[in-house]
C-alpha positions as CSV (number, residue, x, y, z in Angstrom):
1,X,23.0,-11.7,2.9
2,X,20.7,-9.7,5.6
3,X,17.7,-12.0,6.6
4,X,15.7,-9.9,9.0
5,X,13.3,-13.1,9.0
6,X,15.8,-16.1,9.3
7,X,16.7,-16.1,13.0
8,X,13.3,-16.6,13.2
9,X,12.9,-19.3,10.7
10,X,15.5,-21.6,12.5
11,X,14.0,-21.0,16.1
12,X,10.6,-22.5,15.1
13,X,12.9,-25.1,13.5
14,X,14.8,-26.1,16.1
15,X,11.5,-25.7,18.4
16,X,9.9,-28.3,16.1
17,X,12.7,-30.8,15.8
18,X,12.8,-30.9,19.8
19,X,9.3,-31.2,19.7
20,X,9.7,-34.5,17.7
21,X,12.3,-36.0,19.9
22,X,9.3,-35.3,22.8
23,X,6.8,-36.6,21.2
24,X,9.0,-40.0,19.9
25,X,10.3,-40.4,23.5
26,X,6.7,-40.3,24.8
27,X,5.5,-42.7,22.5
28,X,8.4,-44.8,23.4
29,X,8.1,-44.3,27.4
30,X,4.3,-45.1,26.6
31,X,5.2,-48.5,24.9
32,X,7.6,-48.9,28.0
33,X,4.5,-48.3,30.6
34,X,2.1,-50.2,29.0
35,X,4.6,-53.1,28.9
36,X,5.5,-52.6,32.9
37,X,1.5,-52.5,33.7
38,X,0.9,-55.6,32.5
39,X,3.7,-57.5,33.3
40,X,1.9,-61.1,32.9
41,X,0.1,-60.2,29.6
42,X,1.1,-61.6,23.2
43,X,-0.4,-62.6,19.9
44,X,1.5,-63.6,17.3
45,X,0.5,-66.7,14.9
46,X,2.2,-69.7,13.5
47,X,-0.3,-70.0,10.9
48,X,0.3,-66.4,9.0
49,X,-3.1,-64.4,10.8
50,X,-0.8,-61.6,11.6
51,X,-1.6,-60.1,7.9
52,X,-4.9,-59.3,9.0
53,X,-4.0,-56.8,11.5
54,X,-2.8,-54.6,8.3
55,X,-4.5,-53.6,5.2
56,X,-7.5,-51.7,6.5
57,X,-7.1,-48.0,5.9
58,X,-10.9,-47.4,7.3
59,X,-9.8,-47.6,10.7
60,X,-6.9,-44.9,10.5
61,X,-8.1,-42.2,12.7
62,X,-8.9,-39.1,11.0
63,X,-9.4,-36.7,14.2
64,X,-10.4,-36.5,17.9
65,X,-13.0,-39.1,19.4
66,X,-13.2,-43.0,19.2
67,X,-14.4,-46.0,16.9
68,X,-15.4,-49.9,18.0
69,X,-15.7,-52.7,15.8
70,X,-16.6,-56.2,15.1
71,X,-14.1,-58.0,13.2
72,X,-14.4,-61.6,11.8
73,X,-11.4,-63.4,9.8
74,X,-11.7,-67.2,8.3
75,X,-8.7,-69.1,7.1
76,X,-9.2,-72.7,6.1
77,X,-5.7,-74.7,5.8
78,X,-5.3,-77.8,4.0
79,X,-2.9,-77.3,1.4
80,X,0.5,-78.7,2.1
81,X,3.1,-76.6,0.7
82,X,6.8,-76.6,0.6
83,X,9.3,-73.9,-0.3
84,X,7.0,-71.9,-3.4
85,X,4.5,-74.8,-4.6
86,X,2.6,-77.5,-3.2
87,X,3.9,-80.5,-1.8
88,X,2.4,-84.2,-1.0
89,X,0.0,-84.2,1.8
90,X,1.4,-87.4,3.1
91,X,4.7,-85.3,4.4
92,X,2.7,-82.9,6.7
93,X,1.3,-84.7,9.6
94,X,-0.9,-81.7,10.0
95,X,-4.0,-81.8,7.4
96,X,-6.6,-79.5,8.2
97,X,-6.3,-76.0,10.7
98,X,-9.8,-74.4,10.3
99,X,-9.7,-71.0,12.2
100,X,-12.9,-68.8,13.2
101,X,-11.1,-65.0,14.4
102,X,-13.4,-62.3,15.7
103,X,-12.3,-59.6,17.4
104,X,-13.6,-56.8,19.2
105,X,-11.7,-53.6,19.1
106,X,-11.5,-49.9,20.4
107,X,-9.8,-47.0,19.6
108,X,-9.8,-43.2,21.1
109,X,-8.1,-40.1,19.8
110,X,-7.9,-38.0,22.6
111,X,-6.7,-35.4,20.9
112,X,-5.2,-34.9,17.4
113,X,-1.9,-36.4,18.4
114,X,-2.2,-39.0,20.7
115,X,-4.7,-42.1,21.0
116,X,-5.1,-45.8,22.4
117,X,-6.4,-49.0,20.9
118,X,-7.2,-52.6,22.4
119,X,-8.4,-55.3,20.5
120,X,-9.5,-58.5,22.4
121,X,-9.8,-61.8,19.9
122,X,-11.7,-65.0,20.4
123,X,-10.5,-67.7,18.2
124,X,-12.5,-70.9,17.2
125,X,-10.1,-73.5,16.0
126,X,-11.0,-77.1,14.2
127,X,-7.8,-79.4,13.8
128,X,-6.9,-82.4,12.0
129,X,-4.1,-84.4,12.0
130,X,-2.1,-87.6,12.5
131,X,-0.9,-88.2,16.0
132,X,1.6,-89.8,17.4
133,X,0.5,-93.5,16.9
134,X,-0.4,-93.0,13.1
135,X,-4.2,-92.3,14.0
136,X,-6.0,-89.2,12.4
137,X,-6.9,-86.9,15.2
138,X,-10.1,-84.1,15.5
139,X,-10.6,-81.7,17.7
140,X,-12.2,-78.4,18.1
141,X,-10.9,-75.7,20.7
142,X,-11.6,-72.2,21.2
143,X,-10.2,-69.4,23.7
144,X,-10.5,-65.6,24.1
145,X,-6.6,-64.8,21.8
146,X,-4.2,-62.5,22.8
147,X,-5.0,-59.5,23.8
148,X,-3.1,-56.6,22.0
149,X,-2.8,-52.9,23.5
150,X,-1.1,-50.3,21.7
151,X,-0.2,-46.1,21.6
152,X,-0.9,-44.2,18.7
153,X,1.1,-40.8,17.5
154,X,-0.5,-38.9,14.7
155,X,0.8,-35.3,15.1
156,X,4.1,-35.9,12.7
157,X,1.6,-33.7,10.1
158,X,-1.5,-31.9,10.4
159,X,-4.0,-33.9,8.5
160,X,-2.8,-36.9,10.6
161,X,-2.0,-38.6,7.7
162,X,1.5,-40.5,9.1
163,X,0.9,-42.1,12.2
164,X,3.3,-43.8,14.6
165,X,2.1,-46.9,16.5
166,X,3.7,-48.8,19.7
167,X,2.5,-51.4,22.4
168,X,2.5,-54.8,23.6
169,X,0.6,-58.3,22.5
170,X,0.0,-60.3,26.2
171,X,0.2,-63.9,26.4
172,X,-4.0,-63.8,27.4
173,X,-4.7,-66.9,24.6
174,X,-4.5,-70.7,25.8
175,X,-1.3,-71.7,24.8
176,X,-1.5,-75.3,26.6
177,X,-4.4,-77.1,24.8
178,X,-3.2,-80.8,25.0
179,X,-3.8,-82.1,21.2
180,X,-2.3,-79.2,19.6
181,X,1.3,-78.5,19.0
182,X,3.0,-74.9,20.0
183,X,2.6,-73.3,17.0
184,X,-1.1,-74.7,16.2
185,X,-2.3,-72.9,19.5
186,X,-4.9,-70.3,19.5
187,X,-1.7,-68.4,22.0
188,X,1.4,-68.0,21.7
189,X,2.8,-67.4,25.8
190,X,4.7,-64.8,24.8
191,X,4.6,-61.3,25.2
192,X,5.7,-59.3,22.7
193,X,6.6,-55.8,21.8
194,X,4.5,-54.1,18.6
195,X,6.5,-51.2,16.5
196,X,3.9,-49.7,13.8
197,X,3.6,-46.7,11.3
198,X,1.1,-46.0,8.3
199,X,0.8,-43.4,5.9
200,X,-1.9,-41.8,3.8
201,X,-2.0,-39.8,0.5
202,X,-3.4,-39.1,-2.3
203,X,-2.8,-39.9,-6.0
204,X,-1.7,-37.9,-8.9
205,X,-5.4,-38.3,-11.1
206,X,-8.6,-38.4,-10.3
207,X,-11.9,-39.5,-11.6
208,X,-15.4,-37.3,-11.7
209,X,-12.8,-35.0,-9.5
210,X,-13.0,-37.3,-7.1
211,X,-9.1,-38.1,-6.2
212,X,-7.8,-42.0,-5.9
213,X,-6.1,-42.1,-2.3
214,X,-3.8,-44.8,-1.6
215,X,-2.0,-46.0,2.0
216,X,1.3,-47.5,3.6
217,X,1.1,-49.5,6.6
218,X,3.7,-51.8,8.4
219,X,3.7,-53.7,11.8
220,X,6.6,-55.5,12.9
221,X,5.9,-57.8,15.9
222,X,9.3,-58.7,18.5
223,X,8.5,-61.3,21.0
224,X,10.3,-60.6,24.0
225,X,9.4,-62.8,26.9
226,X,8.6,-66.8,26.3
227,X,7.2,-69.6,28.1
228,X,7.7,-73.2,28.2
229,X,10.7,-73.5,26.0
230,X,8.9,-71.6,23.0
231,X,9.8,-68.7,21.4
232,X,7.4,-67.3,18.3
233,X,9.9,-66.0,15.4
234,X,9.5,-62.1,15.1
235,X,6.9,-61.1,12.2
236,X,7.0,-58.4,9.6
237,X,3.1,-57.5,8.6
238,X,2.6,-54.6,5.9
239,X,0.0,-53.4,3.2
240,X,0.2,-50.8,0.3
241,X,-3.1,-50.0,-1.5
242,X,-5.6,-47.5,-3.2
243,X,-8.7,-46.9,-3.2
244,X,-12.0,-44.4,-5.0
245,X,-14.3,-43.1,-3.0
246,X,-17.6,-42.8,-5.4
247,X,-19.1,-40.8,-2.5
248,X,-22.9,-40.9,-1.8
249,X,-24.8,-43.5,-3.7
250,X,-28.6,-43.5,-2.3
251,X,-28.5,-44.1,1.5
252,X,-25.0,-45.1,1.6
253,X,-22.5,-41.9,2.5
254,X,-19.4,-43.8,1.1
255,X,-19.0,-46.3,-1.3
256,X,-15.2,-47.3,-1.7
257,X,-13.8,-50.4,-3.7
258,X,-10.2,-50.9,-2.6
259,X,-7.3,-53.2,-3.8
260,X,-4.5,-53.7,-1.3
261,X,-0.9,-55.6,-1.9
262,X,0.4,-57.5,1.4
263,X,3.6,-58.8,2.4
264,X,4.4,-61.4,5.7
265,X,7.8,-62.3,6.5
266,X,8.2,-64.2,9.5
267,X,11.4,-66.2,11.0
268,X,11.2,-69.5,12.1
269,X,10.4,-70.0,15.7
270,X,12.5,-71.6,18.1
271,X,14.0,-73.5,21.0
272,X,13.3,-77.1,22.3
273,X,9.6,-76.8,22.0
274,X,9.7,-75.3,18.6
275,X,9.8,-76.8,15.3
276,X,11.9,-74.6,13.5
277,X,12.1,-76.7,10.4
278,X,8.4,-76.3,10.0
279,X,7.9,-73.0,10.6
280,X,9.0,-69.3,8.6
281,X,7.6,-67.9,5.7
282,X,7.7,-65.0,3.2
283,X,4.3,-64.4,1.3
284,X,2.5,-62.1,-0.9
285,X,-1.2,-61.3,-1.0
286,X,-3.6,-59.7,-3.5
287,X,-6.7,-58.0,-1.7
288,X,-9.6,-57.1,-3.3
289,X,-12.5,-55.4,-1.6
290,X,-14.2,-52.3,-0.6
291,X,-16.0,-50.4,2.2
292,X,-19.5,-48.4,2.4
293,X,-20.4,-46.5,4.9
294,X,-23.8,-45.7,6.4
295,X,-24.2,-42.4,8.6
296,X,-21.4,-43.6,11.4
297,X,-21.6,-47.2,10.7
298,X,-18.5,-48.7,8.3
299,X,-18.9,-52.1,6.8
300,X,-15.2,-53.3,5.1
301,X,-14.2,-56.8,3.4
302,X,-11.9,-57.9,1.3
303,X,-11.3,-61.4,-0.4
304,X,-7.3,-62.4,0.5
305,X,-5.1,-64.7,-2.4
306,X,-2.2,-65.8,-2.1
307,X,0.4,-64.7,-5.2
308,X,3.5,-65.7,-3.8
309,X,4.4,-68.1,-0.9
310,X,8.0,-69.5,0.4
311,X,7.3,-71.7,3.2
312,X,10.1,-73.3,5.5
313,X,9.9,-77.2,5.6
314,X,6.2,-78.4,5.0
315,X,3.3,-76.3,6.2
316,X,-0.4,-76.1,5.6
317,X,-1.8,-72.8,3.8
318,X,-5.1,-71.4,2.8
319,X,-6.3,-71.1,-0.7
320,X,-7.8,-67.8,0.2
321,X,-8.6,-65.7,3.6
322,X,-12.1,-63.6,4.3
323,X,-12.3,-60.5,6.3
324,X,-14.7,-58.3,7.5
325,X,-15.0,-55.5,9.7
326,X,-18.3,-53.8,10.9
327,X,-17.3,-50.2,12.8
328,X,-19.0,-47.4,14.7
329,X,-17.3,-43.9,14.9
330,X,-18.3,-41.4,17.8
């Protein structure tokens, strides 16, 4: 068959498949910068606070310029549970992990491709437990967390709707507090390599010819470098959900009820100062909530309950998780 116009065809192609492999090695020698730039900078989390870092489609980016916000996370732990139901109380020394997370967090598209975000935590913690003489033990203890500092790639289509995400977590958190165990510290002294990727859309009906939009998002977390005989296990964080934007209602620009599915699986940690038998999980989240926005001011929560949850040897778990993000675009 003569194809005057297929020579053509497989030039831009092949132009565009080369341009991938560019634009995948960048992101991949960016992750590899980062990571040499801040060579004694993690974050990961013992007690399952990874699945907030997922979940929140607001903060996508949906074109060139930047966004802060003010996020604040509560998870209250006191039920012991072992393998998929709850266990005795009386075989988890551990009783009650009370954590306060904010976080303060930037992100900047400098163009429609590429962009960077940092997100510095401070955790407030309140633990109980029996120590080692059979006495209950309080204590409260806060620190700035780990910081996290990743590279963003949005150009694999042109509404930016499939994003690519890379970057480290730095061991910034205090990882040493004296009356708390390895995996009940606000750090984790370990820095740790992020791999990331969302995706947007929208759904097949509509309402008032208003479309419902739904999202994909995963983050898997690798921790590479340890300290003091303690090695986090890698974590798998991801989120599908919809949600309908009613558009303007009075003074609010957006109002948005969402409802989000999210999944954590993370291995057990490991080596001497570990406690492996204590520590793993695979769990399943409902997420009901919704976002309204006010000229260039977001405010997002959602409400975070637990459906399913396998936990390795005895652990303490939340009833429910609170989160709440408060953002500025510009």
């Amino acid at each position: 068959m003569n194809c005057p116009n297929c020579d053509l065809f497989r030039a831009s192609l092949s132009d565009r498949k080369h341009g991938l492999r560019r634009s995948a090695a960048a992101l991949l020698g960016l992750t590899l910068v980062l990571l040499a730039l801040i060579p004694g900078l993690s974050w990961a989390c013992a007690c399952g606070c990874g699945v907030f870092e997922v979940g929140t489609s607001s903060l996508f980016p949906q074109g060139a310029g930047g966004t802060v916000w003010f996020e604040y996370d509560y998870m209250n732990q006191y039920l012991n549970w072992h393998a998929t139901e709850i266990a005795s109380s009386g075989k988890n020394d551990d009783k009650i992990l009370r954590t306060h997370f904010m976080t303060m967090g930037a992100q900047y598209m400098f163009n429609r491709d590429w962009g960077v975000e940092l997100e510095l935590p401070y955790w407030y913690r309140y633990f109980k437990s029996v120590n080692d003489d059979g006495n209950i033990a309080r204590t409260n203890f806060s620190s700035i967390g780990d910081i996290r500092l990743m590279g963003m790639y949005t150009g694999l289509s042109e509404d930016m709707s499939l994003g690519l995400l890379g970057g480290v977590k730095v061991p910034s958190g205090w990882w040493s507090y004296p009356q708390a165990d390895r995996d009940t510290q606000i750090g984790t002294g370990s820095t740790d390599l992020l791999f990331g990727a969302y995706k947007l859309g929208n759904l097949p009906f509509s309402l008032a010819g208003r479309s419902f939009t739904w999202f994909g998002q995963g983050l898997y977390d690798l921790p590479v470098f340890t300290q003091d005989h303690y090695k986090p296990g890698r974590e798998f964080d991801g989120a599908l959900g919809s949600s309908y934007n009613f558009g303007e209602f009075g003074f609010l620009k957006e109002t948005a009820p969402m409802l989000s599915l999210k999944l954590s699986d993370r291995v057990r940690d490991s080596q001497s100062q570990a406690s492996p038998q204590n520590t793993g999980y695979t769990r399943l989240l409902l997420a009901p909530g919704g976002e309204i926005k006010v000229n260039t001011v977001r405010l997002y929560g959602d409400v975070e309950f637990p459906l399913f949850q396998n936990m390795n040897g005895n652990q303490i778990t939340a009833p429910v998780m609170f989160k709440t993000i408060v953002s500025y675009d510009f």
